[in-house]
C-alpha atoms as an extended CHARMM CRD file, in Angstrom:
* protein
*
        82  EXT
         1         1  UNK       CA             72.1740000000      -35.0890000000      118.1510000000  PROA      1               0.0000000000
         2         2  UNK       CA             75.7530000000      -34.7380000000      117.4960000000  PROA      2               0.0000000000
         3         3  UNK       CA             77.4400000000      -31.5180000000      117.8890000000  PROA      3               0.0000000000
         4         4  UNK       CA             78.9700000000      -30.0890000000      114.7590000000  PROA      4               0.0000000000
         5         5  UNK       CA             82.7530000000      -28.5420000000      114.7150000000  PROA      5               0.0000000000
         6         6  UNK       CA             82.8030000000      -25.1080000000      115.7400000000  PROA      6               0.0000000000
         7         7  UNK       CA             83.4780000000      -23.9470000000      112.1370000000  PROA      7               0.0000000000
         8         8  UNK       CA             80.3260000000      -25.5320000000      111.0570000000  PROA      8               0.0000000000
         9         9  UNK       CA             78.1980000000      -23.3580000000      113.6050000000  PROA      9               0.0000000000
        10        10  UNK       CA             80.0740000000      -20.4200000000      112.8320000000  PROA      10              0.0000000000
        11        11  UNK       CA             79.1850000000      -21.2860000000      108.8940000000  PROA      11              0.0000000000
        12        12  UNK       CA             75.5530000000      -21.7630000000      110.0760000000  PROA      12              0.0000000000
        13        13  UNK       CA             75.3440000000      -18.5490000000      112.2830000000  PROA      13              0.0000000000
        14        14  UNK       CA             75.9220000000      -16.8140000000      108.3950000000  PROA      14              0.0000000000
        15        15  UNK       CA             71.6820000000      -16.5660000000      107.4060000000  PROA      15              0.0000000000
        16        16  UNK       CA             70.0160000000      -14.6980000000      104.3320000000  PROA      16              0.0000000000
        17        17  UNK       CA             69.0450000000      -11.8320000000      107.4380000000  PROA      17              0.0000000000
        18        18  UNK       CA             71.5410000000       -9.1850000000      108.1770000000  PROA      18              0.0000000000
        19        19  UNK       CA             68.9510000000       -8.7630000000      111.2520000000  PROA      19              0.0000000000
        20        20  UNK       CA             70.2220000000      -12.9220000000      112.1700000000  PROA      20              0.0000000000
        21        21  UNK       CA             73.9470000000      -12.4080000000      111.2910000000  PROA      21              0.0000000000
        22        22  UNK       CA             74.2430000000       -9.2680000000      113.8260000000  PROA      22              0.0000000000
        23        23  UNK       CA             72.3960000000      -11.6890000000      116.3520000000  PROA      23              0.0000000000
        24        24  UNK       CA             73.9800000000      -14.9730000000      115.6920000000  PROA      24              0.0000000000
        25        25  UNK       CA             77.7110000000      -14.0900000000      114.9090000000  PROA      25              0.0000000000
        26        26  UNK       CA             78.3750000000      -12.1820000000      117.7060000000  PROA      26              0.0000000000
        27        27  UNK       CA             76.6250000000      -14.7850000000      120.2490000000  PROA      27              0.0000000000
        28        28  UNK       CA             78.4750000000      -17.6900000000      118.7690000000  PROA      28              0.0000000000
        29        29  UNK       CA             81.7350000000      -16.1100000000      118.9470000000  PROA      29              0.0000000000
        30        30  UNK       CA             81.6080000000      -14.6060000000      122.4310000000  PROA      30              0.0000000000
        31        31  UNK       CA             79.8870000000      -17.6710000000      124.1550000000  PROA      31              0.0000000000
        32        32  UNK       CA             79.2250000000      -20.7300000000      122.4150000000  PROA      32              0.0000000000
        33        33  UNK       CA             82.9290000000      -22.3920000000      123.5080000000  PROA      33              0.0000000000
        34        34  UNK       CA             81.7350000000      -21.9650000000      127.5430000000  PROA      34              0.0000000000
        35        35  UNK       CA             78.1840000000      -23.3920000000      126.4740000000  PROA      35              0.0000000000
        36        36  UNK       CA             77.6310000000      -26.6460000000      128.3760000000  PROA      36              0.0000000000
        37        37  UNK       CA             76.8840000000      -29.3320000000      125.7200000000  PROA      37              0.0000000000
        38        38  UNK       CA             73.2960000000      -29.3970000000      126.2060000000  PROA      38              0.0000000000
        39        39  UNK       CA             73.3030000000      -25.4700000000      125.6230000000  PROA      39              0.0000000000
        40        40  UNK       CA             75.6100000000      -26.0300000000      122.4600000000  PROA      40              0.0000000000
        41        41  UNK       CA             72.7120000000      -28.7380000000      121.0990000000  PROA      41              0.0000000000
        42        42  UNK       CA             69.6010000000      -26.6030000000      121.5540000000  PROA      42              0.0000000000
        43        43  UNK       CA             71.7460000000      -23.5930000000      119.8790000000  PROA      43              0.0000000000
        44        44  UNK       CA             72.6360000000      -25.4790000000      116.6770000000  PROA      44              0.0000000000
        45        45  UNK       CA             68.4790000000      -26.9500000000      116.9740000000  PROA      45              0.0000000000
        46        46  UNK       CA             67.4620000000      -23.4270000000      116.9470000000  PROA      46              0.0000000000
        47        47  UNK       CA             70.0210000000      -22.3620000000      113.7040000000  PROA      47              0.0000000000
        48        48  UNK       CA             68.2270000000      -25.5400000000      111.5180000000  PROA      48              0.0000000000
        49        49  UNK       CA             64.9690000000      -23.1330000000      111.9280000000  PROA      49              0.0000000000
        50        50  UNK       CA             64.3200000000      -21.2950000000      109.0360000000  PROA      50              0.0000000000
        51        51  UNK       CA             65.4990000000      -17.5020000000      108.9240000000  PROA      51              0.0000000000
        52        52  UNK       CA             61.6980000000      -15.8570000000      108.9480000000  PROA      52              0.0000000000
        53        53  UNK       CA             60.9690000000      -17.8870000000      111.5840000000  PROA      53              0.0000000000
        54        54  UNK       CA             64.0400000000      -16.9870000000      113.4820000000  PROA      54              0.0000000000
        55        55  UNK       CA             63.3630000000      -13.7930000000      112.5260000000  PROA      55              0.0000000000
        56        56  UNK       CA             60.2260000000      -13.4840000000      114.1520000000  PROA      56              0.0000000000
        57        57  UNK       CA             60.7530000000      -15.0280000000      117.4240000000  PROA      57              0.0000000000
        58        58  UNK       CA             63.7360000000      -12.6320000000      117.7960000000  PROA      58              0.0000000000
        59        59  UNK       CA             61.9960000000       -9.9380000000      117.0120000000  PROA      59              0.0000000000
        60        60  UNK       CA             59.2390000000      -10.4920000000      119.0900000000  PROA      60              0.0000000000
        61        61  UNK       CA             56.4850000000      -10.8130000000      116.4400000000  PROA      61              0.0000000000
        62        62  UNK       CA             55.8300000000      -14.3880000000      117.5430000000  PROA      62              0.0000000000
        63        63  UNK       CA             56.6210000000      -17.0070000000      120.4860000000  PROA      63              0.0000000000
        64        64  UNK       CA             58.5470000000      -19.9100000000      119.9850000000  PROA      64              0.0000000000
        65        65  UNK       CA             56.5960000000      -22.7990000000      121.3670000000  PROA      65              0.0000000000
        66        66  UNK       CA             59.6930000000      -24.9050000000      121.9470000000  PROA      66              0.0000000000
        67        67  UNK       CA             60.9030000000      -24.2860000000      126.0540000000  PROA      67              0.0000000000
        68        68  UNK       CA             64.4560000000      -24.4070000000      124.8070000000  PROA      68              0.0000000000
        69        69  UNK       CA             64.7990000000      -22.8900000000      122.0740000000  PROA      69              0.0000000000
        70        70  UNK       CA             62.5300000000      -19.7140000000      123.6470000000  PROA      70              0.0000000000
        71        71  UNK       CA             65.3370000000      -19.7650000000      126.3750000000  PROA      71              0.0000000000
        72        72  UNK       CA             68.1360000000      -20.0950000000      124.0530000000  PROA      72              0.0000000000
        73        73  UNK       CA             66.5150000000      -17.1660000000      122.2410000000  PROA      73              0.0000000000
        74        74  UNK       CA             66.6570000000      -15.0960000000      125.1650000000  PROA      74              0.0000000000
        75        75  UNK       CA             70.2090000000      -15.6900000000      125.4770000000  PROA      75              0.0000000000
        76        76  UNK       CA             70.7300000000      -14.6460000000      122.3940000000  PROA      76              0.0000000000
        77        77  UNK       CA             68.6330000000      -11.6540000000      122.5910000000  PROA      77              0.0000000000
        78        78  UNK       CA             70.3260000000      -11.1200000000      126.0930000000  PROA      78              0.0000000000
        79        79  UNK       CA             73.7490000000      -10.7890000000      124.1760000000  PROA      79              0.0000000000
        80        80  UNK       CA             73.1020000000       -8.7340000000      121.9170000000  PROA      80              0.0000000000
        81        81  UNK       CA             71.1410000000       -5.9730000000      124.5690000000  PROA      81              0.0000000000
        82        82  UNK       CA             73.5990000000       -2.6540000000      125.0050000000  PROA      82              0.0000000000
């Protein structure tokens, strides 16, 4: 999979969720540039999920049965803790 342009993950980071966008923007701008390629690949996997089921698994209402995504989730999640 070919990594997009750093504008084009920042477009995707945008959802129809508030919930997503206070998530996803901040994650993307603080630490996607240090994210090791593979890291960068799984992230933009996980933003071509739709936004209920993002939603969801970041929430904690369900588990994401994909190994990397559930640890990129937790990254995410792990960003976004106070």
């Amino acid at each position: 999979m070919e990594l997009m342009n750093i504008a084009r993950v920042r477009w995707a980071c945008r959802r129809g969720m508030l919930e997503l966008d206070i998530l996803l923007q901040p994650f993307i701008e603080s630490q996607y540039e240090a994210m090791s390629d593979d890291d960068k690949t799984t992230f933009i996997r996980l933003l071509e999920c739709e936004d209920p089921e993002l939603f969801a698994w970041f929430m904690g209402h369900e588990q994401c049965q994909d190994p990397l995504l559930a640890q990129m989730i937790i990254k995410v999640r792990g960003r976004a803790a106070p």
